[in-house]
Biopython code that builds the backbone (N, CA, C, O; Angstrom):
import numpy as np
from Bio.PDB.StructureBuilder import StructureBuilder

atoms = [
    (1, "UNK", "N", (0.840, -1.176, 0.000)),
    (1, "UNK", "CA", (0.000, 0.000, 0.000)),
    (1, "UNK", "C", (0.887, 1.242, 0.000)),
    (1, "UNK", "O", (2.026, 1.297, 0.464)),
    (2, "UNK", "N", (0.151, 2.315, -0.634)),
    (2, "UNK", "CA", (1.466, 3.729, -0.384)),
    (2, "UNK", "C", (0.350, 4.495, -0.201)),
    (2, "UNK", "O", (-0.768, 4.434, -0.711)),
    (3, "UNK", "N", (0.804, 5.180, 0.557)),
    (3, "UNK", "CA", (-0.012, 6.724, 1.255)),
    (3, "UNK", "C", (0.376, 7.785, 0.432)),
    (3, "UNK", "O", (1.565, 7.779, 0.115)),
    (4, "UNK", "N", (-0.223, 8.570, 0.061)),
    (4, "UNK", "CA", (0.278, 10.381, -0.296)),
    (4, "UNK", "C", (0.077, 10.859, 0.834)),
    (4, "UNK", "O", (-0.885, 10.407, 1.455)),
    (5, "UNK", "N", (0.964, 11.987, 1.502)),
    (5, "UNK", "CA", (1.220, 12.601, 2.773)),
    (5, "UNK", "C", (-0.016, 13.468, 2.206)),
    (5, "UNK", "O", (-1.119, 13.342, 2.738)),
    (6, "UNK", "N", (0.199, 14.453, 0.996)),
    (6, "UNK", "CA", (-0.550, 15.607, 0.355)),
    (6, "UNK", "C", (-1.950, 15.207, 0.521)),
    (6, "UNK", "O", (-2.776, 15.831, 1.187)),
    (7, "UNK", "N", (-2.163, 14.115, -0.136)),
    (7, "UNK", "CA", (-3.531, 13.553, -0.501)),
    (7, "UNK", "C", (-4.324, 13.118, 0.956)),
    (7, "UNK", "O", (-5.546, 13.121, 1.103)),
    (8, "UNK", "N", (-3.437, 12.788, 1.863)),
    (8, "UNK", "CA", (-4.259, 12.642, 3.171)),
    (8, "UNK", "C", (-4.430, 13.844, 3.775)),
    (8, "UNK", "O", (-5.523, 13.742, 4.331)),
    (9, "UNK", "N", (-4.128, 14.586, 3.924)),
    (9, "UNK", "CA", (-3.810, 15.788, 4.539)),
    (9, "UNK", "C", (-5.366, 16.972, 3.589)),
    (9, "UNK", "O", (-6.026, 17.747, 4.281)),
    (10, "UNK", "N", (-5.614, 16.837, 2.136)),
    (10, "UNK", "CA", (-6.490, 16.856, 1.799)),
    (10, "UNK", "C", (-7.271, 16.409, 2.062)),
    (10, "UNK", "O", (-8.189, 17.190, 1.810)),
    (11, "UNK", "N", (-7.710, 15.412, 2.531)),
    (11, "UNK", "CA", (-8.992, 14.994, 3.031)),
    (11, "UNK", "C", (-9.279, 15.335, 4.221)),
    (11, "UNK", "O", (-10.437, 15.711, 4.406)),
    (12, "UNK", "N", (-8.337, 15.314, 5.387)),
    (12, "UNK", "CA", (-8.336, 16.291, 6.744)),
    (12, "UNK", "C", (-9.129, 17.493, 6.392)),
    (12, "UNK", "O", (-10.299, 17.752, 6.671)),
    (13, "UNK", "N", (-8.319, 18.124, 5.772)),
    (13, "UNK", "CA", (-9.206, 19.273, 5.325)),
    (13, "UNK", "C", (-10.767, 19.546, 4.753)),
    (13, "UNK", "O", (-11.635, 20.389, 4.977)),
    (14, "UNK", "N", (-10.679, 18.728, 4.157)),
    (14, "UNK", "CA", (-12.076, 18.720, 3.753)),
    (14, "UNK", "C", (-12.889, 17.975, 4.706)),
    (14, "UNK", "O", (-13.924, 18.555, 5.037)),
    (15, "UNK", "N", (-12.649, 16.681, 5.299)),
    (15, "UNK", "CA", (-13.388, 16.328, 6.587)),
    (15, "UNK", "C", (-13.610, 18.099, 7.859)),
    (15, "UNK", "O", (-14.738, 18.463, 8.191)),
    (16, "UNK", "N", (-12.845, 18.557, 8.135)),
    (16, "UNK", "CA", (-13.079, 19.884, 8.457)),
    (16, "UNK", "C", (-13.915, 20.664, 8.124)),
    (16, "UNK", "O", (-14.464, 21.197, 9.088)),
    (17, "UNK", "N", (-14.373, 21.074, 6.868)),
    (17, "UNK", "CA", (-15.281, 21.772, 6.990)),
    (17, "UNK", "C", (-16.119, 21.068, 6.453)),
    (17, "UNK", "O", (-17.073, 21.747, 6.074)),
    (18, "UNK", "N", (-16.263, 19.509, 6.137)),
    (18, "UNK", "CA", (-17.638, 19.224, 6.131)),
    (18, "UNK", "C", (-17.847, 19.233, 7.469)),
    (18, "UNK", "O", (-18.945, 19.772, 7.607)),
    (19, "UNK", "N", (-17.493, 18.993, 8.348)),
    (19, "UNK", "CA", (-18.179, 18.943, 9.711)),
    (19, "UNK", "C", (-18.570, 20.192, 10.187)),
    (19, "UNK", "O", (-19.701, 20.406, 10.624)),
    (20, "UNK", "N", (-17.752, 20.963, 10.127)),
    (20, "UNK", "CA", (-18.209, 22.403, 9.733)),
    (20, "UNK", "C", (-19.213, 22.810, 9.554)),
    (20, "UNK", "O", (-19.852, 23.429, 10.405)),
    (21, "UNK", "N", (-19.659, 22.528, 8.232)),
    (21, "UNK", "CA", (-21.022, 22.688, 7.868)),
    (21, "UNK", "C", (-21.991, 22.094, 8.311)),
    (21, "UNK", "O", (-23.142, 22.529, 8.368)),
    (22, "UNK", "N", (-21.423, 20.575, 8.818)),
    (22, "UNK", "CA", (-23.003, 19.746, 8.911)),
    (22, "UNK", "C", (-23.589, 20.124, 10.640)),
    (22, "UNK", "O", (-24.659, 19.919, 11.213)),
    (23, "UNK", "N", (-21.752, 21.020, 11.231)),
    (23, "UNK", "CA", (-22.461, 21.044, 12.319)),
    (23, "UNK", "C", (-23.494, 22.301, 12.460)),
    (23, "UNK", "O", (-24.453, 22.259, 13.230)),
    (24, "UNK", "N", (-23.171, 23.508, 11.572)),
    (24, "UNK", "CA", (-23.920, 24.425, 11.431)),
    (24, "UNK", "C", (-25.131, 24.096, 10.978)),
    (24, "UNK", "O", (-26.029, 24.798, 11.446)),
    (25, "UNK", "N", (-25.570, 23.001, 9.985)),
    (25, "UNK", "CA", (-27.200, 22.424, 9.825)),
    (25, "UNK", "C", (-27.631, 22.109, 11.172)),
    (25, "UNK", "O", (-28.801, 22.412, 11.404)),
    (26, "UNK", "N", (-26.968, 21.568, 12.132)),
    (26, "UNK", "CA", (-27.808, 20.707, 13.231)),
    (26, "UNK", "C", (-28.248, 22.454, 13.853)),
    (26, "UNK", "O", (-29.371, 22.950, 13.945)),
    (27, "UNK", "N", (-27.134, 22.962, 14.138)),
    (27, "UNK", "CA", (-27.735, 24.463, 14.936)),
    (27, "UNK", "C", (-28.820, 25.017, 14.130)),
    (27, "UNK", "O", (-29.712, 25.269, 14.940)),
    (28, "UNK", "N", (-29.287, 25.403, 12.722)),
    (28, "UNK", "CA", (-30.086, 25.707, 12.343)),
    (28, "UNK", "C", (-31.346, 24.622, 12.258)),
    (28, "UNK", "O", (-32.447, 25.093, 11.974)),
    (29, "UNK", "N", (-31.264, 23.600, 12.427)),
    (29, "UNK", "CA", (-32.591, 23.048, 12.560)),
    (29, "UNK", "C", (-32.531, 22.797, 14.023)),
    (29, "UNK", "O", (-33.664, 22.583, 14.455)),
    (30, "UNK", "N", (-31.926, 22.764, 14.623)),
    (30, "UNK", "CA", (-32.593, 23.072, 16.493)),
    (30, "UNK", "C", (-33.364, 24.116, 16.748)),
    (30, "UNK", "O", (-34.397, 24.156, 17.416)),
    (31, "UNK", "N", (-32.553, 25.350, 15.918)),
    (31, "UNK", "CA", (-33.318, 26.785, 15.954)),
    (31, "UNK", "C", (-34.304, 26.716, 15.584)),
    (31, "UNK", "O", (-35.143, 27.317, 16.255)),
    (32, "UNK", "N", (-34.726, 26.076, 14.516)),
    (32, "UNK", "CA", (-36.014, 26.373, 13.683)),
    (32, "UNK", "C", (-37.231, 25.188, 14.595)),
    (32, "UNK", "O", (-38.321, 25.625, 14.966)),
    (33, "UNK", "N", (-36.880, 23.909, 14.814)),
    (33, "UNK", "CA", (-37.680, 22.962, 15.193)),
    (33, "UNK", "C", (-38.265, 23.490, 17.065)),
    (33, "UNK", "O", (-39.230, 23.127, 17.737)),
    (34, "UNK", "N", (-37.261, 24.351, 17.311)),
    (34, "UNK", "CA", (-37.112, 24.531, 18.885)),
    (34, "UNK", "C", (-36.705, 23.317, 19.642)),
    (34, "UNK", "O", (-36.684, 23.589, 20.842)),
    (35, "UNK", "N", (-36.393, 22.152, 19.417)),
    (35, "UNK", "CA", (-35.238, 21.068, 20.117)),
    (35, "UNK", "C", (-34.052, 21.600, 20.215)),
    (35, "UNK", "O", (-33.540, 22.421, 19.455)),
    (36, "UNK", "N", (-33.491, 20.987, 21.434)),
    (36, "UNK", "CA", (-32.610, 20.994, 21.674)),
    (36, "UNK", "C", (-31.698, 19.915, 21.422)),
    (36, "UNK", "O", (-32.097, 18.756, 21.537)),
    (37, "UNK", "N", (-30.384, 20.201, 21.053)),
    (37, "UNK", "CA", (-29.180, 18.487, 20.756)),
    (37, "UNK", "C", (-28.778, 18.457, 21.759)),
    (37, "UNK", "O", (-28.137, 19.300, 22.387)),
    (38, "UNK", "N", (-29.296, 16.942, 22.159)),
    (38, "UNK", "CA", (-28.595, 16.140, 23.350)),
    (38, "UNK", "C", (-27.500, 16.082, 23.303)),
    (38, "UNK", "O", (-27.234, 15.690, 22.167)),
    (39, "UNK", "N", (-26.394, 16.269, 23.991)),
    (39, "UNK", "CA", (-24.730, 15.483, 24.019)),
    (39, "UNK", "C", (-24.740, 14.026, 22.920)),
    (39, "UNK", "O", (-24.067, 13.693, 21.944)),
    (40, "UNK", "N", (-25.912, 13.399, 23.704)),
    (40, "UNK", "CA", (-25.478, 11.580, 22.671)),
    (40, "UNK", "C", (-25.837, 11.772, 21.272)),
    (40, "UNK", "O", (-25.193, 11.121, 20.449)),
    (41, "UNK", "N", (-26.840, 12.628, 20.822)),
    (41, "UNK", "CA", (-27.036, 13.226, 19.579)),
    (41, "UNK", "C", (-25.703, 14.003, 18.976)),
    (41, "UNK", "O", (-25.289, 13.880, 17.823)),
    (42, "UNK", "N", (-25.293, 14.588, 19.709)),
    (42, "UNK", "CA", (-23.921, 15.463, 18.540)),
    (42, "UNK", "C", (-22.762, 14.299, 18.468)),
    (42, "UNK", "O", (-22.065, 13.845, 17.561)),
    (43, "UNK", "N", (-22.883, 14.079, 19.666)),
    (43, "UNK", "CA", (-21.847, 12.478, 19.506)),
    (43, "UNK", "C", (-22.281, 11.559, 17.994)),
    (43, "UNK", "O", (-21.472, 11.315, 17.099)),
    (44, "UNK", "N", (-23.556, 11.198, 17.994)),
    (44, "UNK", "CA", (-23.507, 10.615, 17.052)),
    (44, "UNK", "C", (-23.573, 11.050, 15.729)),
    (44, "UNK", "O", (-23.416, 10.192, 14.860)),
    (45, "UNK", "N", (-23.707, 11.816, 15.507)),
    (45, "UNK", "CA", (-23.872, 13.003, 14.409)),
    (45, "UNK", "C", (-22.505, 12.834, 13.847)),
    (45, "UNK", "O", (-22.339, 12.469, 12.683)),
    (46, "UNK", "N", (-21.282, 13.161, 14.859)),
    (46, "UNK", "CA", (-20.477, 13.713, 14.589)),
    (46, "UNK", "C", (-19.386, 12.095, 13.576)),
    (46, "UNK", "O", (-18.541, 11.994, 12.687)),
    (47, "UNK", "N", (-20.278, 11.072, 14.618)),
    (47, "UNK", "CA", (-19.731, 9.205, 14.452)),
    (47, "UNK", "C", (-20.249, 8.915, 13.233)),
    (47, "UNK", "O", (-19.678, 8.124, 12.482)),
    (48, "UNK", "N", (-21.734, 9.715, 12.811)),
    (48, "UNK", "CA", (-22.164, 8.971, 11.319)),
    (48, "UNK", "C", (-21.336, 9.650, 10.343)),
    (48, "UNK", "O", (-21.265, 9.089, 9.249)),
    (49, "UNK", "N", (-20.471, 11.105, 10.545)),
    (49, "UNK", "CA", (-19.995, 12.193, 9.967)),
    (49, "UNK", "C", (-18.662, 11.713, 9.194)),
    (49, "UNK", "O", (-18.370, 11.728, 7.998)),
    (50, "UNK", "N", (-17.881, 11.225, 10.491)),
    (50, "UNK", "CA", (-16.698, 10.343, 10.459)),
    (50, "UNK", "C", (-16.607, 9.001, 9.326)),
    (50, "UNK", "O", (-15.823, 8.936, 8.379)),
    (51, "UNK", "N", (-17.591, 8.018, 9.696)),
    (51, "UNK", "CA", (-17.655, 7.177, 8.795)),
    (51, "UNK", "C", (-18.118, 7.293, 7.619)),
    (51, "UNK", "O", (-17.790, 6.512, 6.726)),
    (52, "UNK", "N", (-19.160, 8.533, 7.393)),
    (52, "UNK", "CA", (-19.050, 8.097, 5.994)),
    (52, "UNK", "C", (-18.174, 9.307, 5.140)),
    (52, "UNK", "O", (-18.456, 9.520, 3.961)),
    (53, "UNK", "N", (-17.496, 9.790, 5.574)),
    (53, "UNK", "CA", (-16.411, 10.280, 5.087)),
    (53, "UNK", "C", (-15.079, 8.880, 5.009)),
    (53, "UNK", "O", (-14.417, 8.578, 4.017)),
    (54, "UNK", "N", (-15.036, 8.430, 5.991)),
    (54, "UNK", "CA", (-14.117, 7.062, 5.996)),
    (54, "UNK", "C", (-14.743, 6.596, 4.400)),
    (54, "UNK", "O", (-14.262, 6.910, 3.312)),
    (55, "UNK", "N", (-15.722, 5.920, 4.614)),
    (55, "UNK", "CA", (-16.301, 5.490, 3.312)),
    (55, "UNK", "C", (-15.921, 6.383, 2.055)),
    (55, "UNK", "O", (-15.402, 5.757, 1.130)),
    (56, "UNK", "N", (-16.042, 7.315, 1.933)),
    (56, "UNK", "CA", (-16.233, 7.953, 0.624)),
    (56, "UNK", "C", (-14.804, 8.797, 0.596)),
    (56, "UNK", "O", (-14.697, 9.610, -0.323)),
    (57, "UNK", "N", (-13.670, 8.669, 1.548)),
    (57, "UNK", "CA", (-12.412, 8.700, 0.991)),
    (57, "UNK", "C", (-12.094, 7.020, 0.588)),
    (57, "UNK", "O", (-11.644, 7.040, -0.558)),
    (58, "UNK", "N", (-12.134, 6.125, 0.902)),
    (58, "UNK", "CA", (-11.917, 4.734, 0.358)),
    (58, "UNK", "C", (-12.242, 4.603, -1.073)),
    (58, "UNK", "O", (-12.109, 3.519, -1.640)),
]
sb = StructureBuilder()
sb.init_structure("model")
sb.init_model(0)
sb.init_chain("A")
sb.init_seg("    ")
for serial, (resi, resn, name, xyz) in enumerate(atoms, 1):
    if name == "N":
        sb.init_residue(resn, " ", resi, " ")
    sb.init_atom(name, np.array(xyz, "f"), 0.0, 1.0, " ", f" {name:<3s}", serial, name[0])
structure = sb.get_structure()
């Protein structure tokens, strides 16, 4: 197997501000729905966020 240092380091980045963003959706639909995010909710949010970024850098 060979790694690109560059090419991983790109995807860091972009894992960044997708989370970024997806975390700014959860704040705007709390705002709008009036719920509040539980702790185990951003936790998992953040776990489905992770993997399928895992996935879709593979």
């Amino acid at each position: 197997m060979n790694f690109n240092v560059p090419a991983i380091l790109t995807f860091v980045v972009i894992y960044l501000v997708l989370t970024t963003e997806t975390t700014g959706t959860w704040f705007a639909m709390s705002a709008v729905t009036g719920e509040k995010i539980s702790k185990k909710q951003w936790n998992m949010g953040i776990i489905g966020e992770g993997l399928s970024c895992l996935i879709s850098a593979c």
